[in-house]
C-alpha positions, -999 to +999 in steps of 0.1 A: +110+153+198+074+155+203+049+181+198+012+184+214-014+205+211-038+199+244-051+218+273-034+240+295-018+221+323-023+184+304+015+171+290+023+146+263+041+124+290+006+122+308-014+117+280+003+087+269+009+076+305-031+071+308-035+056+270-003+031+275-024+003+284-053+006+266-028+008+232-009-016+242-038-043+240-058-031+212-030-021+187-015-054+183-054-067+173-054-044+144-053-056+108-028-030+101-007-032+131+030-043+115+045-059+142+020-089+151+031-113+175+059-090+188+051-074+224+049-031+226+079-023+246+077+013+243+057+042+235+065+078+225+040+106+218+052+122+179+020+146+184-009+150+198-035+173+186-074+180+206-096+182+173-124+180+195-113+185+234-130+162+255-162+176+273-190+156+291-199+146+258-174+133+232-142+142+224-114+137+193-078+129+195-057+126+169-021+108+174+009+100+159+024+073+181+060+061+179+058+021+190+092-001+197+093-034+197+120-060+206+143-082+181+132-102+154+144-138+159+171-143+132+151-175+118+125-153+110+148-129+091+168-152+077+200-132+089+212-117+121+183-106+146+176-064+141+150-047+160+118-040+146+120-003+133+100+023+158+071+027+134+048+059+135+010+054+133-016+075+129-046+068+159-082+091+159-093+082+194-128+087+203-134+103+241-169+097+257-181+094+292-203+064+284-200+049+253-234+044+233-238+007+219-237+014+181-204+022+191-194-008+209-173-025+185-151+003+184-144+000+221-104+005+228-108+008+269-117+026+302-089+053+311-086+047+350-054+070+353-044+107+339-062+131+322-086+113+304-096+094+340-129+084+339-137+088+304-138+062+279-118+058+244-129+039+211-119+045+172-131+074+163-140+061+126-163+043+137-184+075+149-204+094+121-200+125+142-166+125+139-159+110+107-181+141+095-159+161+110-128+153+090-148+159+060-157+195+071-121+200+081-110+191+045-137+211+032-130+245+052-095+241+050-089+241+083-059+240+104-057+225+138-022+230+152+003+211+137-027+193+109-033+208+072-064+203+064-060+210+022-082+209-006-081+211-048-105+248-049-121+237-078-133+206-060-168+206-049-168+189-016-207+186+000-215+194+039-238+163+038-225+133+026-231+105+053-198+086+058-193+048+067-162+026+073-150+007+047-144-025+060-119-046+032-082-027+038-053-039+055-025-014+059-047+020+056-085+026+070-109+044+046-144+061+048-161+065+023-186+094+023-221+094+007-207+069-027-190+107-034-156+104-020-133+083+001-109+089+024-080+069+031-060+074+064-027+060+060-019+040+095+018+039+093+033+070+087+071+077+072+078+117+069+084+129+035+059+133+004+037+100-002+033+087-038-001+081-032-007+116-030+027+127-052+015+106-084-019+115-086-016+149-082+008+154-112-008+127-133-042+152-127-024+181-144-013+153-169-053+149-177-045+111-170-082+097-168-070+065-156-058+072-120-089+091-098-077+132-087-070+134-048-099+164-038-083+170-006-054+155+019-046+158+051-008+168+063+011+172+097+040+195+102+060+172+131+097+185+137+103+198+106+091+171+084+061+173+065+036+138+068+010+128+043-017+117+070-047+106+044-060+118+011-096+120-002-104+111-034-133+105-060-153+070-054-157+051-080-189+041-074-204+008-092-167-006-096-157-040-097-129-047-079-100-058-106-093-091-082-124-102-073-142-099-109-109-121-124-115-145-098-157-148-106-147-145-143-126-174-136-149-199-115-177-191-143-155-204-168-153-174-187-123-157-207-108-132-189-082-120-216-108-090-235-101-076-201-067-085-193-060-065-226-076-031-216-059-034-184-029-034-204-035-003-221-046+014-190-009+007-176+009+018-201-014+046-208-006+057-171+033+045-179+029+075-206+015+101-183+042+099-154+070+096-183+054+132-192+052+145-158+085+132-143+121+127-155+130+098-162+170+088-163+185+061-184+202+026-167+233+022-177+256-005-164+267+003-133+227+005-126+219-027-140+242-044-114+228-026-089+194-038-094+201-076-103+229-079-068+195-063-048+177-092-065+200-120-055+206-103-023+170-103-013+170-140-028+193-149-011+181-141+027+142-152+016+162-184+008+173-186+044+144-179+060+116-205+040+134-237+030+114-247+006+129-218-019+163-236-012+164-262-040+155-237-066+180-207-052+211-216-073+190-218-103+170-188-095+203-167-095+213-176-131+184-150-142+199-125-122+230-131-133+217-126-171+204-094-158+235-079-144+258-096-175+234-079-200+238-047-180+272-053-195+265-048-232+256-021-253+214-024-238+203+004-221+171+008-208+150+041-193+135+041-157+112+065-145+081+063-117+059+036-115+028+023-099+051+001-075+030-023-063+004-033-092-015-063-090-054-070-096-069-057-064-052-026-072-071-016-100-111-012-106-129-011-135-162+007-145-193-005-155-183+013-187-154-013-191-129+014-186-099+006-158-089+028-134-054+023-113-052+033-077-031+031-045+002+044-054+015+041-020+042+013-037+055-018-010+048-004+024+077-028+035+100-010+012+118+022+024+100+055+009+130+068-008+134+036-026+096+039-036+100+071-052+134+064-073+123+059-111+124+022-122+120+002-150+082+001-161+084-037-168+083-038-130+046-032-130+039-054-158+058-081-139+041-073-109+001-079-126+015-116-145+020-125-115-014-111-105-030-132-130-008-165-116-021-159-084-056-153-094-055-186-118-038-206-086-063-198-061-085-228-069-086-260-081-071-269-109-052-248-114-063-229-144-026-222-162-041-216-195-060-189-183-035-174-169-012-178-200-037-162-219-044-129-196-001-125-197-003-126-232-035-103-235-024-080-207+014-075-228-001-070-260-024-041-250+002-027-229+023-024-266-007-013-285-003+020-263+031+018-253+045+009-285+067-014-270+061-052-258+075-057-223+082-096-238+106-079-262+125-078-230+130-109-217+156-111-194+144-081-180+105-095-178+116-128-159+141-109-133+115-087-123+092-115-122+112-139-103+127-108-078+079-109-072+083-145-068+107-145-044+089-116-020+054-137-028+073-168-012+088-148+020+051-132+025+034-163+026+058-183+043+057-155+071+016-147+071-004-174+050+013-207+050-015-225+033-010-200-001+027-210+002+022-236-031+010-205-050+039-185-056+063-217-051+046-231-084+060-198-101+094-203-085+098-238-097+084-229-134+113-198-133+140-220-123+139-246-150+133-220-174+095-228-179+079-211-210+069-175-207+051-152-221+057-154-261+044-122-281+025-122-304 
């Protein structure tokens, strides 16, 4: 089903009929475009709503467009061949007679059929004018047909704040508007409540001073099913990426554990707040060997499709075995939401020294009900050692003691707040850890070959029971 909100006399079917090849080129060039190297077979229109209708001036359309794509080839998959699923993206297209040339990177094409004949269409983030506009949409509250433009009241939100693209994401865009707040648009969009909105939300009423307070968001009401289209959000300006500073730390020669530490209490510090604000269930047995036959069955097909992670699979298993026979016993342990995709690059610190954690959006390749199901914290904590392998392996030599030494750090101020060492859980700490290992090996292999050594090193270490993390 698709719903439009457009002129009199203009339907969705022509619309997309005089956009189809224009998207079909430029989509698959964008960084967050899923389904590189695949060819668009299809196109349907979710919504389409005229936030600014085109004039002889400008214009802004905002899109949610359904793409299809053909089979994966089963050597890619490492199983049989499915087809790509039909994402959902989220498009703001520009419309201009002439386009000026500030704007010429932006270009997406010349419409020569349909409605929009004549006119010309480029990203529309691109354009202050109508990047401004968003912000005065979120600020007014507005509603445009089917979009919610929503905002926390006791937000300030200025009428002035020049906004420019922020060039570094992948799977979202973001603008960030006069070093006061940035918005990120999420490209790829699955209906149902977004953690990166969900989390910090509650962890605001929590008074968690670790994760930055959404000021406004944008929503779409599509068929019955609500979409979190973008939230804006304090920027933390003077930062330091968490990634970048570990990696100049690191070719300076300098110790990176004082750091590693804090970071460790901000986790568990943000651990704390969601326990407050969410329930949180306990894992008995039957859950255990849920989780550990998801481990070996992801294992399993990533050993398919890379053959280098074949020698090491049989060993590899054994730890999820452990998992699932301890699940056995009398152990229990608690899950409850988590960051879901923690690494370096996903947290920023101040020039204060205090961390903040952001992007709560979990694994965009997992499903979104399976991002929002409580789970055990150490899967975080597993996630950021491996954060500090990765960092440690990037260059040459490899610097393993430095990385040894922010795992240690980093578990030893996670305990100082949590109260509990995630190493006083071994067999728990190296599942979850391998389980990273093995998505970091099926990533690589698939998108950068030449990192492939990096999480290969881990695999190898894992799978002759290399030494971990001891506490302290």
């Amino acid at each position: 089903m698709s719903e439009a909100v457009t002129r009199p006399g203009i339907t969705t079917d022509a619309l997309l009929a005089s956009l189809d090849p224009l998207l079909r080129a430029w989509l698959p060039r964008q960084r967050w475009f899923a389904g590189k190297g695949h060819p668009i077979t299809d196109f349907t229109l979710v919504a389409a709503t005229e936030l600014l209708p085109p004039t002889s001036e400008l214009g802004l359309l905002h899109l949610l467009v359904r793409v299809r794509q053909p089979q994966v080839p089963a050597q890619v998959t490492g199983g049989a061949a499915p087809a790509l699923p039909a994402d959902c993206y989220q498009l703001l297209l520009g419309v201009r007679r002439e386009l000026p040339p500030r704007l010429a990177p932006a270009l997406i094409g010349h419409v020569t059929r349909g409605p929009l004949a004549g006119f010309t269409v480029y990203e529309a983030m691109h354009d202050a004018r109508m990047s401004a506009f968003l912000l005065e949409a979120l600020r007014m509250q507005a509603r445009v047909g089917k979009l919610r433009f929503e905002r926390d009241p006791r937000k300030d939100i200025g009428d002035d704040l020049a906004p420019r693209v922020l060039a570094a994401e992948q799977s979202n865009s973001s603008l960030v508007y006069g070093d006061t707040f940035i918005l990120k648009l999420f490209r790829r969009i699955v209906p149902g409540v977004n953690p990166d909105l969900e989390l910090p939300l509650m962890l605001a009423r929590e008074g968690c001073a670790q994760v930055p307070a959404p000021a406004a968001w944008l929503l779409a009401d599509v068929a019955d099913d609500l979409n979190v289209l973008g939230v804006l959000q304090p920027y933390l300006k003077g930062t330091a990426d968490g990634w970048e500073m570990a990696l100049r730390e690191l070719a300076a020669g300098r110790d990176f554990s004082g750091e590693a530490r804090a970071l460790g209490r901000a986790t568990a510090d943000v651990h704390l707040a969601l326990a407050r604000a969410l329930p949180t269930v306990t894992l008995g047995r039957a859950q255990m060997e849920l989780i550990a036959e998801g481990m070996a069955e992801r294992l399993d097909a990533a050993a398919k499709a890379v053959p280098a992670l074949q020698p090491y699979a049989a060993a590899l298993r054994t730890t999820f075995e452990a998992l699932a026979d301890l699940g056995r016993g009398e152990a229990r342990w608690t899950a409850q939401r988590i960051h879901g995709d923690l690494h370096l690059g996903q947290c920023l610190r101040s020039p204060a020294g205090e961390w903040s954690l952001i992007d709560f959006e979990g694994e965009p390749s997992r499903a979104l009900s399976e991002r929002r199901m409580p789970q055990p914290p150490v899967r975080d904590v597993a996630g950021m050692l491996r954060s500090f392998d990765y960092a440690a392996r990037s260059r040459e030599p490899w610097a393993t003691d430095w990385a040894g030494d922010c795992r240690a750090a980093y578990c030893t101020g996670y305990a100082e707040v949590s109260g509990r060492d995630p190493r006083m859980d071994p067999v728990l700490l190296r599942a979850y850890e391998t389980d990273k290992a093995v998505y970091e090996v099926l990533y690589e292999a698939r998108h950068r070959p030449d990192w492939l050594p990096v999480p290969l090193a881990a695999i190898k270490r894992l799978a002759t029971n290399g030494p971990a993390t001891e506490p302290h």
